[in-house]
C-alpha positions, 0 to 999 in steps of 0.5 A: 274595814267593817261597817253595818248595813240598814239591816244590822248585818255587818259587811267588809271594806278591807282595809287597814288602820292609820291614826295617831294616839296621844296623851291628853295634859294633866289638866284634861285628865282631871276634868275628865275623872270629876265628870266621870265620878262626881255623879255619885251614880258609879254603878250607871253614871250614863243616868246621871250624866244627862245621857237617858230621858227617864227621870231619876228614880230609885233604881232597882238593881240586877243584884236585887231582882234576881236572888241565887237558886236555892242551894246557890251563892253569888260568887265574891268579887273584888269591890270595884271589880266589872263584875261588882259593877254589873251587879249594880246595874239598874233595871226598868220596871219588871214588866218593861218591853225590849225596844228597838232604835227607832223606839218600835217593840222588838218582835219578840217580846219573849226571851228576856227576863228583864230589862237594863234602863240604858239607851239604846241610841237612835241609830242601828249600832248597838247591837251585840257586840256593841252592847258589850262593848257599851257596858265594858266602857261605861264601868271604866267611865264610871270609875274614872277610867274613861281614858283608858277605853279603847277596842280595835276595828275589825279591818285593822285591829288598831285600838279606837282609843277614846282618849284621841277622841278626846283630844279632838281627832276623828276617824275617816276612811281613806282608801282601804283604811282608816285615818284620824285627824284632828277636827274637833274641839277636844272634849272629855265630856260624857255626851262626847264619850257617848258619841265615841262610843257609835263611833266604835259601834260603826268599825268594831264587831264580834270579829274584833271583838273576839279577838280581844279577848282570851279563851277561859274555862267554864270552871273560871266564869266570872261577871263580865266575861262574854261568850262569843261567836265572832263572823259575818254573822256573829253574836256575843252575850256577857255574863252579868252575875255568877252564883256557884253551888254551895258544894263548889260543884256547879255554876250558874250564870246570868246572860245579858244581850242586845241583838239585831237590829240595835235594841234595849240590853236585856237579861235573857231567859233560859227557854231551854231549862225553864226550871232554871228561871234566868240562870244558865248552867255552863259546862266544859265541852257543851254548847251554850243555848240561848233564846236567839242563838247556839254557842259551840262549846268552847265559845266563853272569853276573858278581857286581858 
């Protein structure tokens, strides 16, 4: 197993994975989807679910703060897609700082060109990885879908459905593993998912999580994918929004991130071409620089 120090580095317990895995009635199922999409927020329904202190307001969304480069257009995508979604996200206001958990200012205050209005939490878990994993889980949420998240710990590769979690039943470790047993009243709830969710953060990881995932090509990018470096370090960003040249001959991308120790997602900037604003231009055999790390060529993944 893997779990993270008060430094936000993630060390190993080795270990397997053991738990049990059931299907909620069609009862809970129910409940489950009118407080997944009844807030009428689909595109951030952790705002409406009571899971932010910041009043509702008139959110600006990514899609509107950043417009495609002159001699660009966004890529179309399914409605209801992840990447659709994305691009609904909402922001905080253009001169927002990144925070960490304990709610100081990140060091660096310099790499990111706007700020996602989600919680970060209070505890050192979302981080990068976890913030992936965050929004990939929050889009099924909010489309109804929340049963079907799940992602593997790192020490046994064993899927942390939330839909267990659910019904009740915990993980703990025992001996080189994890077990679930039932100790909990079940509960579908969005602040019940939003506890299963530093659940996940606590036993999944970039090693996990890059082993979900599918190698793609550049020319295949699309909103939601991850470019990913799994290890002890590692690091993960998603794409959040794709705009393809009007030629077909180039494509742009806008990353997103947390980092450590657990901070505020954040839209990165592109230090190393400036000219470029937030959109970094992915190409087949070169390595990806971002503000706070390098990817080797070959590092952008898929979800199955």
């Amino acid at each position: 197993m893997f779990t993270k120090r008060s430094d936000g580095h993630e060390v190993a317990v080795v270990g397997g994975f053991g738990g049990w895995i059931g299907a909620l009635d069609d009862a809970m199922i129910a409940v489950s989807r009118r407080r997944f999409v009844g807030s009428g927020l689909a595109a951030a329904s952790w705002l409406a679910g009571g899971r932010t202190s910041v009043a509702q307001v008139a959110w600006e969304r990514l899609a509107d703060r950043f417009a495609a480069p002159v001699g660009f257009m966004r890529a179309p995508l399914p409605q209801g897609s992840f990447g659709a979604w994305l691009r609904l996200l909402p922001l905080k206001p253009a001169d927002a700082p990144v925070v960490l958990h304990t709610g100081a200012l990140k060091p660096r205050q310099d790499v990111h060109a706007a700020v996602i209005e989600i919680d970060v939490g209070s505890r050192d878990l979302q981080q990068c990885a976890d913030a992936v994993m965050r929004l990939r889980a929050e889009w099924l949420f909010a489309q109804g879908r929340g049963l079907e998240v799940a992602f593997n710990d790192t020490g046994g590769g064993k899927p942390m459905r939330f839909e267990q979690w659910a019904r009740g039943f915990r993980p703990r470790q025992k001996g080189r593993g994890l077990v679930w047993t039932k100790s909990a009243e079940a509960d579908p709830s969005a602040a019940s998912f939003r506890r299963y969710l530093d659940t996940v953060f606590v036993w999944a990881g970039t090693q996990s999580l890059e082993q979900e995932l599918v190698r793609k090509p550049v020319a295949t990018v699309t909103p939601g994918d991850v470019i990913i470096k799994g290890g002890f370090p590692g690091h993960a960003v998603i794409v959040a929004d794709v705009v393809v040249s009007l030629d077909g001959g180039e494509r742009r991308v806008l990353l997103a991130q947390s980092y450590m120790p657990a901070q505020s997602i954040h839209v990165l900037k592109n230090l190393s071409d400036p000219a470029n604003g937030p959109w970094f231009t992915l190409r087949d055999g070169r390595s990806i620089e971002t503000p706070e790390w390098t990817f080797s060529a070959g590092a952008l993944r898929g979800w199955r």
